[in-house]
N, C-alpha and C positions, 0 to 999 in steps of 0.2 A: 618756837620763836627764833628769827634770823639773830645772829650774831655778828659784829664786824671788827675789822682792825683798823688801828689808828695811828699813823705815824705820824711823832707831835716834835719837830724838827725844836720848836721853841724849848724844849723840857733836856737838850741836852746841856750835857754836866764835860767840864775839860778839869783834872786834877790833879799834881803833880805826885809823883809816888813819894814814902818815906823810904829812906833810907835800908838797906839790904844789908846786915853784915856778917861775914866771916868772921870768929875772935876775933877783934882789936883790927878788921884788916878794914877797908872803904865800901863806897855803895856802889850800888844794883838797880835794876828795876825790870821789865818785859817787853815784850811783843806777841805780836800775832791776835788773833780775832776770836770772840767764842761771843757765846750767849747766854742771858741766867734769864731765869723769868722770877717772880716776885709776887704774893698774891694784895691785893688790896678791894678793901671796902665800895663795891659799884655806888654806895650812896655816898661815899665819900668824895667820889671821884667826878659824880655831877651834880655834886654840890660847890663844887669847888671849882667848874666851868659854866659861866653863866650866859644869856644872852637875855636881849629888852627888843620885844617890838609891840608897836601899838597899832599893828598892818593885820589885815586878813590874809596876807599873800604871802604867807612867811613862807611858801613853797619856791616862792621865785628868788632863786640862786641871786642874781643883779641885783637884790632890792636894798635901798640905801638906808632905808627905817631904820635897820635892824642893828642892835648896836650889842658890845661885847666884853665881860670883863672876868677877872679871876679873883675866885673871893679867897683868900690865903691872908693868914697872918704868922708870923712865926714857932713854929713848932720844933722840939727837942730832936724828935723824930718824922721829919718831912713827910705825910701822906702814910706813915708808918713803915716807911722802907728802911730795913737794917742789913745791907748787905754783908753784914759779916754772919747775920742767923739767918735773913727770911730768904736769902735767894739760893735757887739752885741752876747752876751750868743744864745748859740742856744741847747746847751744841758747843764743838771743841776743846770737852774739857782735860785735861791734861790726864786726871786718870779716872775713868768712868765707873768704874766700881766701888771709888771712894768712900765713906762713910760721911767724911765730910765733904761734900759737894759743892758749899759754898761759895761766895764771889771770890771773898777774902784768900780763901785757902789756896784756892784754883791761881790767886795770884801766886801764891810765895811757890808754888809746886811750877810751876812756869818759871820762874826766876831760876829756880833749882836748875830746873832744863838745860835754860841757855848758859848758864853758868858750868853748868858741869855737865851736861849731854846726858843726866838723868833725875826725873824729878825727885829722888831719893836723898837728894843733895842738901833737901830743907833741912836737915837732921845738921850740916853744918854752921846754919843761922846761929848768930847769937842774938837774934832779937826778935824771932818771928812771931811771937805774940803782941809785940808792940810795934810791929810792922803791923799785921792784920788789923791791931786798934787803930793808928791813927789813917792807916785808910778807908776807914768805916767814918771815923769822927770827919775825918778833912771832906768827904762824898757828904756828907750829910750838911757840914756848914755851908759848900756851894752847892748842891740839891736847893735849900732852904732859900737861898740868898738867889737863884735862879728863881725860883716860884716870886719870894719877897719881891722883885724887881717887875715879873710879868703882873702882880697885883697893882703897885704902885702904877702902873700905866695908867691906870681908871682905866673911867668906861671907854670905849673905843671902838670907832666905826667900820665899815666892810673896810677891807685891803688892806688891813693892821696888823698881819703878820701875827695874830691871835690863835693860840689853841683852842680855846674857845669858840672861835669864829671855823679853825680848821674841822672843828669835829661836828658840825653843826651843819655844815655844806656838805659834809661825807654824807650824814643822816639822811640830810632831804634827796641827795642825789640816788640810795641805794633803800634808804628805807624810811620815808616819809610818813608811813604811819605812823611811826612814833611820835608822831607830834599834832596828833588826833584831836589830843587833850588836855591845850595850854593850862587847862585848871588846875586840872594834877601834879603840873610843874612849877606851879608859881610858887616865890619864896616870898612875896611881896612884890606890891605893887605893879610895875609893868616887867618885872624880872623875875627867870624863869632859871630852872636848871636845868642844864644838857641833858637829853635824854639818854643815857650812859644804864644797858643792862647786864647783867651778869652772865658771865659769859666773851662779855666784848674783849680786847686786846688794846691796851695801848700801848706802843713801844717808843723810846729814847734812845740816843748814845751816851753812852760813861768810857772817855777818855784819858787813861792815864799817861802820862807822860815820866817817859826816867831821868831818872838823874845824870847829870853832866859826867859824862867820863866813865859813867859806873860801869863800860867793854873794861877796864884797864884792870878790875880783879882779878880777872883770872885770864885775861889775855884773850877775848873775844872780837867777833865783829860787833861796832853797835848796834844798839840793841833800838830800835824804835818804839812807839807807843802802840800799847796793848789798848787795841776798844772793845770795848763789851756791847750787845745790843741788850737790852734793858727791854723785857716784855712786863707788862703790868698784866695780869689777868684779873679784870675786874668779876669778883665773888660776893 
């Protein structure tokens, strides 16, 4: 069975870091680019991107019938992603032998970095455990509130700028069988879940952004936003 990848432009996350401290000294944050992947439930994942047509043609890419929505209602744990336990760095990570590998980690071990020219320097935080919480909790409130928002659209027709709609055009253009067997997909009535099998790939951007001024701790250049590529491996 083919497998594909999905880059879902809509499911990016921009979030501002917490705070980095030296005893008693000001903030921090990072830079530079890596990658964590994340595993998640394939039935979760097209269940949770829908489409409606009442056409025989749903092979043709142009057709207007075909309509598109995201079924999400608010969750503790967005799709069950916890980047402070589920994710692992898989490109860039600051120290690849790690034991922790994590998103969260790979953050404050980067800060160390640029802050002191060695990521060893996390041993001087005075708060790096509640650094790593509230970047887990703040990702996950807008994770949540990203999904909440693309649900709230309803339903919604071709050129909607839809994940739904973007995964669904990948399908037909690369692997069209999938969709053999609108019966098997139906959840109700004229709507169907994305054909999404294990194995497939969906990837996002996670954006953090540092804090104002936090070069001035230790006398650096600023420091820009650290992006993560976010792979989902649907299992």
């Amino acid at each position: 069975m083919s497998v594909q990848n999905f880059y879902l432009s809509q499911l990016d996350v921009s979030i501002d870091a917490s705070s980095a401290t030296f005893d008693g000294i000001d903030t921090v944050s990072f830079d530079a680019s890596a990658g964590a992947t994340v595993d998640v439930s394939y039935s979760v994942l097209s269940t949770l991107f829908q489409f409606s047509t009442d056409a025989s043609d749903i092979d043709n890419v142009v057709a207007t019938d075909i309509l598109y929505k995201v079924d999400y209602t608010t969750q503790a744990e967005p799709l069950g992603i916890d980047i402070n336990t589920n994710t692992e760095l898989y490109e860039s990570p600051i120290q690849s032998n790690a034991t922790d590998n994590h998103l969260t980690f790979d953050f404050v071990r980067y800060l160390a970095l640029k802050l002191t020219n060695t990521h060893l320097g996390v041993d001087l935080f005075s708060n790096e455990a509640e650094l790593r919480t509230n970047l887990n909790s703040t990702f996950k409130t807008k994770f949540d509130t990203v999904l909440v928002g693309l649900a709230n659209n309803g339903v919604v027709d071709a050129d909607s700028n839809s994940p739904s709609e973007a995964i669904l055009k990948q399908i037909i253009s690369n692997q069209s069988s999938r969709l053999n067997d609108l019966t098997a997909l139906n959840v109700g009535g004229l709507w169907y879940q994305t054909p999404i099998n294990a194995g497939d790939k969906l990837y996002f951007i996670l954006t953090v952004s540092p804090a104002t001024g936090q070069e001035n701790l230790t006398s650096v250049s600023a420091i820009p936003d650290r992006t993560y590529l976010i792979r989902i491996n649907a299992v």
